[in-house]
ROTOR-188556 format. One record per residue (C-alpha): residue in one letter; residue number from 1; x, y, z. Coordinates in pm, 1 decimal. Last residue first. Layout:
<pts>
PT  resn  resi         X         Y         Z
PT     a   NUM         X         Y         Z
...
</pts>
This chain:
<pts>
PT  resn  resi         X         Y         Z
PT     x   315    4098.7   -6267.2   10007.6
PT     x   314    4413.5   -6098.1   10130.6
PT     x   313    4715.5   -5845.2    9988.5
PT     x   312    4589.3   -5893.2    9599.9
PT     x   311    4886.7   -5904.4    9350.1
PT     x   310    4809.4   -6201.4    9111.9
PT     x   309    4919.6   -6464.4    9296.1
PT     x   308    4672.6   -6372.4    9596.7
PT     x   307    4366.8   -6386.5    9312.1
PT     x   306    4410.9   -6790.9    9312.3
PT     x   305    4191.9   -6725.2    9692.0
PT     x   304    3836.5   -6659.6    9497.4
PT     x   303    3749.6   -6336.3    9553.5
PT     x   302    3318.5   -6330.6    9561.7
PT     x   301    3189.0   -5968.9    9510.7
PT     x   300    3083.3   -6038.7    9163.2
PT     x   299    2926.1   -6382.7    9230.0
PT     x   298    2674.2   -6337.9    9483.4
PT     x   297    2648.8   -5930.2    9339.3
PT     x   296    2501.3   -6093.5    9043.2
PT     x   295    2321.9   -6337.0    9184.6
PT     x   294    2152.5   -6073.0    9396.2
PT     x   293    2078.1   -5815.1    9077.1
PT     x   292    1880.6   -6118.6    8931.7
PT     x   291    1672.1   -6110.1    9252.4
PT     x   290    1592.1   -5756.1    9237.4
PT     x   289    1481.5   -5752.8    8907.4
PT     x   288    1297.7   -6035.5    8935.6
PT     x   287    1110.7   -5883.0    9243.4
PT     x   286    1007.6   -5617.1    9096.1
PT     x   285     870.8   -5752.9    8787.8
PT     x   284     671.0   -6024.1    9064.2
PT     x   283     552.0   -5710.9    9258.2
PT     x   282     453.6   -5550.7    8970.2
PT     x   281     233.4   -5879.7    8834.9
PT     x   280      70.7   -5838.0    9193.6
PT     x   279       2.2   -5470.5    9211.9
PT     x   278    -198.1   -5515.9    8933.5
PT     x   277    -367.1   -5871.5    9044.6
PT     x   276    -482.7   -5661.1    9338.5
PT     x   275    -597.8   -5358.7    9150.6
PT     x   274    -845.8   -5583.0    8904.4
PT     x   273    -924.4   -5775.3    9197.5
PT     x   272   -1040.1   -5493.6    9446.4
PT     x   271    -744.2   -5365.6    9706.9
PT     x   270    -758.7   -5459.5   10091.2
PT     x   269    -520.0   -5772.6   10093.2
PT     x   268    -315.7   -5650.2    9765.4
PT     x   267    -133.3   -5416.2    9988.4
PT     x   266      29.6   -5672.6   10152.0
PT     x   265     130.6   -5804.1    9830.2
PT     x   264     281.5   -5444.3    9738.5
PT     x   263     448.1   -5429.6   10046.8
PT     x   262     646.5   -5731.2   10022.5
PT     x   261     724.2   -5630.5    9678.2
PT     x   260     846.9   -5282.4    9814.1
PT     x   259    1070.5   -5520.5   10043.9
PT     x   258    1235.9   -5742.2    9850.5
PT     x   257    1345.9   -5657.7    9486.9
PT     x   256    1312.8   -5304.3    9525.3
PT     x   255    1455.4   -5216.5    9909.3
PT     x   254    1632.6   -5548.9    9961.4
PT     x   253    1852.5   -5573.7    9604.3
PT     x   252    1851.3   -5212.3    9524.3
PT     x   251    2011.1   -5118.1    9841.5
PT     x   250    2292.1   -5421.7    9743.5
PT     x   249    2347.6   -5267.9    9426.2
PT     x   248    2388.0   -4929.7    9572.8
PT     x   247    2655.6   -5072.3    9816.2
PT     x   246    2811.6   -5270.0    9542.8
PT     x   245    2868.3   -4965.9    9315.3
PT     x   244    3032.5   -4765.4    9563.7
PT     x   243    3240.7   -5097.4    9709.3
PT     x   242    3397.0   -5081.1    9331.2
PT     x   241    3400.0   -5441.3    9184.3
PT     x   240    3682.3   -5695.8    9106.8
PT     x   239    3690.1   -5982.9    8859.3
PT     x   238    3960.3   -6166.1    8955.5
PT     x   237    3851.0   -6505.6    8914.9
PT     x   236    3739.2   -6541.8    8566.3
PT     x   235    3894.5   -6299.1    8357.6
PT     x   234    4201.7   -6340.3    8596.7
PT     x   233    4212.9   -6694.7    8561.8
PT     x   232    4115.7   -6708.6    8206.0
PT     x   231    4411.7   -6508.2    8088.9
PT     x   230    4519.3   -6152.3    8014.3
PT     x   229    4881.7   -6114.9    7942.4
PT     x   228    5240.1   -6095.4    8217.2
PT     x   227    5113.2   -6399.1    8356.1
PT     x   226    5231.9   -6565.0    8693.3
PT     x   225    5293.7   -6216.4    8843.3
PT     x   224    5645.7   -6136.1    8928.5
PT     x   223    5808.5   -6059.5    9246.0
PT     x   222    5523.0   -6211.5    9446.5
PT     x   221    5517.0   -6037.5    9813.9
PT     x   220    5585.5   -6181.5   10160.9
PT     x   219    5620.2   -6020.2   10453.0
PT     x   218    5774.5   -6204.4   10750.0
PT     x   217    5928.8   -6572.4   10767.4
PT     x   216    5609.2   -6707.3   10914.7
PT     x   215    5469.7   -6633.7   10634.7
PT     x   214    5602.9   -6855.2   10376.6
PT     x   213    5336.6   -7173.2   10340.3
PT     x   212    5261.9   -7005.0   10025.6
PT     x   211    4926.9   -6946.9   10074.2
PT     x   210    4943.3   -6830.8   10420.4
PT     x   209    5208.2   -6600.5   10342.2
PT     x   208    5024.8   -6485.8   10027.2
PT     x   207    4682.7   -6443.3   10290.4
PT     x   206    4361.1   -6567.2   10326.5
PT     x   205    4269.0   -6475.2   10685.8
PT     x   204    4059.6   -6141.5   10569.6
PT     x   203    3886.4   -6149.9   10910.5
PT     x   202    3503.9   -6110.6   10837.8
PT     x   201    3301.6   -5757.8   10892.1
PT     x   200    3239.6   -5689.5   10483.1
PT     x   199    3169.6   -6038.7   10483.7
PT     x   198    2923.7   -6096.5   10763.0
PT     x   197    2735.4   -5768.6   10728.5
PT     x   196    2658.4   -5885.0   10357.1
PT     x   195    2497.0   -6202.5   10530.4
PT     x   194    2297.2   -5986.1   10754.1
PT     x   193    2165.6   -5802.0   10533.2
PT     x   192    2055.4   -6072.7   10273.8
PT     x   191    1891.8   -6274.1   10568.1
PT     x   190    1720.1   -5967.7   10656.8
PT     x   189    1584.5   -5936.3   10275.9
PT     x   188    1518.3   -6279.2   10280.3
PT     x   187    1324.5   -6294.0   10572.5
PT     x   186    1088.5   -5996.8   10431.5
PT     x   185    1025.4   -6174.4   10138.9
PT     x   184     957.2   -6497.1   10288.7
PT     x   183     722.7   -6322.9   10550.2
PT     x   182     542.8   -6155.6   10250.6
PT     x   181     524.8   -6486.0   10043.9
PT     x   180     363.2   -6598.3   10389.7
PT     x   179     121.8   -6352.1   10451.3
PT     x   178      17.9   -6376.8   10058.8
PT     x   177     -74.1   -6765.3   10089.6
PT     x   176    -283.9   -6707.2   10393.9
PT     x   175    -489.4   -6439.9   10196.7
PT     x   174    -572.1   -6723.0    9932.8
PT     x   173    -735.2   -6490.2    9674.0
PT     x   172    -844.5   -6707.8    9332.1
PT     x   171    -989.9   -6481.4    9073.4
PT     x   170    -745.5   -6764.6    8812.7
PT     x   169    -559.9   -6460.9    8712.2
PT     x   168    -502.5   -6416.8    9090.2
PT     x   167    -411.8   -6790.5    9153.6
PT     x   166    -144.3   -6763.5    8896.4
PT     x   165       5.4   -6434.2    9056.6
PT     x   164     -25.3   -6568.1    9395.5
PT     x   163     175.0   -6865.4    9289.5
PT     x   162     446.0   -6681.6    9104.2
PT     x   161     496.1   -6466.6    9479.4
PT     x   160     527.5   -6835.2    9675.3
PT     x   159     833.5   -6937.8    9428.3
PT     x   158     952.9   -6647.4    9462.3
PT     x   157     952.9   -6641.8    9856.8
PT     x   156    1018.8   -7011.8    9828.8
PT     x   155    1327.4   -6964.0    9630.0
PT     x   154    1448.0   -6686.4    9853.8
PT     x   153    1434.3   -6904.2   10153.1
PT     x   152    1630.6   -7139.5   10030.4
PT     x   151    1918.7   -6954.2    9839.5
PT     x   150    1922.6   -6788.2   10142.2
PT     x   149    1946.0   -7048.9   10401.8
PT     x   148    2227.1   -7254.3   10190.9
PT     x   147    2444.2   -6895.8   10178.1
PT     x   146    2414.5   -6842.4   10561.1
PT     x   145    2679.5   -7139.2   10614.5
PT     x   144    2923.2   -6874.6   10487.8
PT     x   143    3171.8   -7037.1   10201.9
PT     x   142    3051.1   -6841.2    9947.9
PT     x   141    3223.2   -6456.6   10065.9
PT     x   140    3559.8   -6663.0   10151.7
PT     x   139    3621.5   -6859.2    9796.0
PT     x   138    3866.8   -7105.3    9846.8
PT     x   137    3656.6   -7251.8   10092.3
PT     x   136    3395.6   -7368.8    9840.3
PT     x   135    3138.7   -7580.0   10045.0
PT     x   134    2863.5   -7307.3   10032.5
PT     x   133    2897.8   -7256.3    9634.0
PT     x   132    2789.4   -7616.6    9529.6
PT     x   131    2587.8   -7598.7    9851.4
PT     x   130    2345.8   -7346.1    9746.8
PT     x   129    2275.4   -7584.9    9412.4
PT     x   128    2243.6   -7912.0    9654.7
PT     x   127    1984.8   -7760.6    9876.9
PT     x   126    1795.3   -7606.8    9584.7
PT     x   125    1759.5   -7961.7    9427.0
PT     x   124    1650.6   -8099.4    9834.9
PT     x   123    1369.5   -7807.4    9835.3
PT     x   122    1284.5   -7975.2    9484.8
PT     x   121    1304.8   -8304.6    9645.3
PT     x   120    1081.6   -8275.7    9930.6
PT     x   119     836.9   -8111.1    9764.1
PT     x   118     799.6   -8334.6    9511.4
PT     x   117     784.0   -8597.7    9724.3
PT     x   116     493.9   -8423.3    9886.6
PT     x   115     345.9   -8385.7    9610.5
PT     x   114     351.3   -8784.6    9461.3
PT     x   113     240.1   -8878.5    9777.0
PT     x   112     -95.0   -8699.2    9735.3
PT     x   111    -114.7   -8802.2    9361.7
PT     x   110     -73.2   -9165.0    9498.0
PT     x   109    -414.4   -9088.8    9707.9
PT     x   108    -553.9   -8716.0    9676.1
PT     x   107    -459.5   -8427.0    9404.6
PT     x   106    -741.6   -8527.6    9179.0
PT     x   105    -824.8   -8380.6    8883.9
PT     x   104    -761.8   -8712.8    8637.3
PT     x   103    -568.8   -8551.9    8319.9
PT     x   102    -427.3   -8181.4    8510.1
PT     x   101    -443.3   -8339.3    8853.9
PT     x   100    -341.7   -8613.0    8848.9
PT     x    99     -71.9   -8560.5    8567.9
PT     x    98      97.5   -8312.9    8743.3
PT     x    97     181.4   -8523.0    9015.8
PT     x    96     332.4   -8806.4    8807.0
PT     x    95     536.6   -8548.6    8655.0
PT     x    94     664.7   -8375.0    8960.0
PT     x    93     725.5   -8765.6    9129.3
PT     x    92     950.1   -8794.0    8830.9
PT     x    91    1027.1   -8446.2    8711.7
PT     x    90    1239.1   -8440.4    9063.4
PT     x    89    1466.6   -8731.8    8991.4
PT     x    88    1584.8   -8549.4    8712.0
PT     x    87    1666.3   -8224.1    8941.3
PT     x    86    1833.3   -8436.9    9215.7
PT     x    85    2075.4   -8582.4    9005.5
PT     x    84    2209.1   -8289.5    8867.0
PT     x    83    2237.4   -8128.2    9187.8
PT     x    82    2396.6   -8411.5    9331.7
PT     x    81    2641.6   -8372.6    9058.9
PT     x    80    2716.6   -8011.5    9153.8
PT     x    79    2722.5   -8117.0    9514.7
PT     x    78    3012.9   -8358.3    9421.7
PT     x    77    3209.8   -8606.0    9595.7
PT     x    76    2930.4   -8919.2    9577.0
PT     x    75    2733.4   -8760.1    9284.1
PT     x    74    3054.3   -8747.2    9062.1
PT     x    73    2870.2   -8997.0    8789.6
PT     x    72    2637.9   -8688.9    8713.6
PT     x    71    2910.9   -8469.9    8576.5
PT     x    70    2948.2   -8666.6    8297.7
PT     x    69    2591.3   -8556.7    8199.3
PT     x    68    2746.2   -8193.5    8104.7
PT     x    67    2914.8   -8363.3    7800.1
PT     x    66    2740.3   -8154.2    7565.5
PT     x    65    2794.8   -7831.3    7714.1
PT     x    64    3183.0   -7832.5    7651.8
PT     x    63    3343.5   -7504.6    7787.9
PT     x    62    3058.5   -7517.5    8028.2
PT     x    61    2889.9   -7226.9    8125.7
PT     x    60    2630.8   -7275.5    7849.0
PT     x    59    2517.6   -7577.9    8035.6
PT     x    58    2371.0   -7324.6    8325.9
PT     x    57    2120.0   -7259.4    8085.0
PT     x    56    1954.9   -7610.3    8044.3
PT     x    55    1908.8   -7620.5    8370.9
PT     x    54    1731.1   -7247.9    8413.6
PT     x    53    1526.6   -7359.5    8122.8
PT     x    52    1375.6   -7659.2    8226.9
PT     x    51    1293.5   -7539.3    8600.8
PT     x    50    1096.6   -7234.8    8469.7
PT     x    49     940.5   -7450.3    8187.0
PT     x    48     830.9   -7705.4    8470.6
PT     x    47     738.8   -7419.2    8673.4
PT     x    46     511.8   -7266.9    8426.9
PT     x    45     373.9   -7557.1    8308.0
PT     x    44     268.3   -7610.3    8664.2
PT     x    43      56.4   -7311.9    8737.3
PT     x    42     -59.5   -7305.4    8384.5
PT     x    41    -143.4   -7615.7    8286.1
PT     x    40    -281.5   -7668.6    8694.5
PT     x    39    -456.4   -7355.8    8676.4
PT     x    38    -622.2   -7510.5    8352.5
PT     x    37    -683.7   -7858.9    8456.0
PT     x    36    -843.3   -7725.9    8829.2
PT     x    35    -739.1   -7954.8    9093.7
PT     x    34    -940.9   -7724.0    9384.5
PT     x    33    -729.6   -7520.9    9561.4
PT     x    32    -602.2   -7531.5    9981.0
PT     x    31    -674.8   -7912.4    9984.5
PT     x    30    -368.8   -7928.3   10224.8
PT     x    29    -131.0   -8136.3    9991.3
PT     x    28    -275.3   -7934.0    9690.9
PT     x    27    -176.1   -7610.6    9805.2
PT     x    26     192.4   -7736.2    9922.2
PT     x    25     179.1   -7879.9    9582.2
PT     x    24     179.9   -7574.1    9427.5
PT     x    23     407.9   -7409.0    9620.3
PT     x    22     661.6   -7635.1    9605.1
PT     x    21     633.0   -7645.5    9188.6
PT     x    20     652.5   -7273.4    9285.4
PT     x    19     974.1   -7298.7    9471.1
PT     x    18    1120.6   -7519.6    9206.4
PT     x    17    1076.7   -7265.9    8908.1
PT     x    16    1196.5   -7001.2    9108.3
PT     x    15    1531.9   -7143.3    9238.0
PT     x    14    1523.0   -7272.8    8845.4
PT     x    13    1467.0   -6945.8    8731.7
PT     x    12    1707.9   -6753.7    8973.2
PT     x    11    1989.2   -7008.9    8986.2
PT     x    10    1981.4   -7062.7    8593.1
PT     x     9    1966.6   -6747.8    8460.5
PT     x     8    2207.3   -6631.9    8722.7
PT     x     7    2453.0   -6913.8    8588.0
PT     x     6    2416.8   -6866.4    8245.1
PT     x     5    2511.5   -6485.5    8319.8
PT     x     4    2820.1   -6583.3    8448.0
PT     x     3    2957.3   -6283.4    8718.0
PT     x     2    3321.5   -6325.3    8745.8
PT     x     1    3442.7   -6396.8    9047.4
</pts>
């Protein structure tokens, strides 16, 4: 598949933006931070901008943008509109939440409630987003019930790192916090490896017999391809990359976007502030980079099954 760049923009901010909304109210919910108005204008704002823009992106994928909100009426077939629907029902309880404690600086009663809503619907907006790939079968590498799990796991473990960072510029050290963003970064990492092992190691059932309906009568080949120019489909779906480049992508992906950040914010436990918050802000760089280089290796290694028409022995 062809790697969309509005997509990755939107999968890695909004996966972030949601897992710090998640983060933050986790805090709240157990009384972890005080309902400060300026950690909770920047803390929030931040994932509300985060979540925003990463939706908003993923329009420019669409060969009409502006009549994305027809997708919503699809919610009962659809992940994608489930998706949809999810993230606007989100801002709601989000938005009520935010407004206790940035206006009234409580985090307690209806505000309480509000959070864990919040909570449960972000983690259900990142649900719906994995599974708009999970469900494909037509697409072997996606449809791996390992993909929900990641996409899961590595929006908390952003989500978590963004928190630490805002808590740090705040002189705010929750220690607890950092042992699990480091646990969610080192899950995701093994999660990552083992997913990879699964589709390099997977039986390549996906055949032009099978396709075709044809193969019980022996080999089967097309004698022409369906276009003799470039077209969508292949721009698309047959994008193709070299298992050299892939492997070294993939070593970036764990190594610098997963594991040196883990170290770094374990690091952080016995450094001074100024240090701490250092290493922190690299740790977050880090792990951007790593996770952007994810999504794109999500989508250039996936071979969606149209590619048999076009010459490829199995997908």
């Amino acid at each position: 598949m062809h790697p969309a760049y509005s997509v990755i923009v939107f999968t890695t901010l909004s996966g972030a933006g949601y897992g710090l909304l998640m983060t933050m109210a986790a805090l709240a919910l157990t009384r972890s931070i005080a309902p400060d108005t300026r950690l909770g204008v920047v803390g929030l704002g931040a994932a509300f901008v985060m979540i925003a823009t990463g939706l908003l992106s993923s329009t420019a994928h669409l060969g009409r943008p502006l009549r994305a909100w027809r997708a919503l009426s699809q919610w009962r077939t659809s992940w994608l509109s489930r998706e949809g629907l999810a993230s606007l029902v989100t801002f709601v309880p989000a938005g009520v939440f935010a407004l206790g404690w940035i206006y009234f600086g409580t985090t307690s009663g209806i505000f309480g409630l509000t959070a864990l809503l919040s909570i449960a619907l972000a983690l259900a907006t990142v649900y719906c987003t994995a599974m708009i790939y999970q469900s494909l079968p037509t697409i072997r590498a996606w449809h791996q019930p390992i993909v929900t799990p990641i996409y899961c796991v590595l929006s908390l473990a952003t989500g978590s790192l963004l928190a630490i960072t805002v808590l740090r510029l705040f002189a705010l050290e929750r220690p607890v916090l950092v042992g699990i963003s480091v646990a969610l970064l080192v899950l995701a990492a093994v999660l990552k490896r083992i997913y990879w092992s699964t589709i390099d190691s997977a039986q390549r059932t996906y055949t032009v017999g099978a396709a075709t309906g044809l193969g019980r009568f022996g080999d089967v080949r097309p004698l022409d391809p369906p276009h003799t120019q470039a077209n969508y489909v292949m721009r698309e779906m047959g994008y193709a990359i070299g298992r050299k480049h892939a492997d070294k992508l993939r070593r970036i992906t764990v190594w610098v976007g997963l594991l040196l950040p883990a170290l770094l914010l374990a690091a952080t436990l016995v450094m001074p502030p100024l240090p701490a918050t250092t290493a922190t802000l690299l740790a977050v760089v880090l792990c951007g980079f790593g996770v952007v280089t994810e999504r794109w290796l999500f989508f250039a290694e996936a071979q969606h099954v149209v590619t048999l028409y076009y010459g490829a022995k199995s997908a």
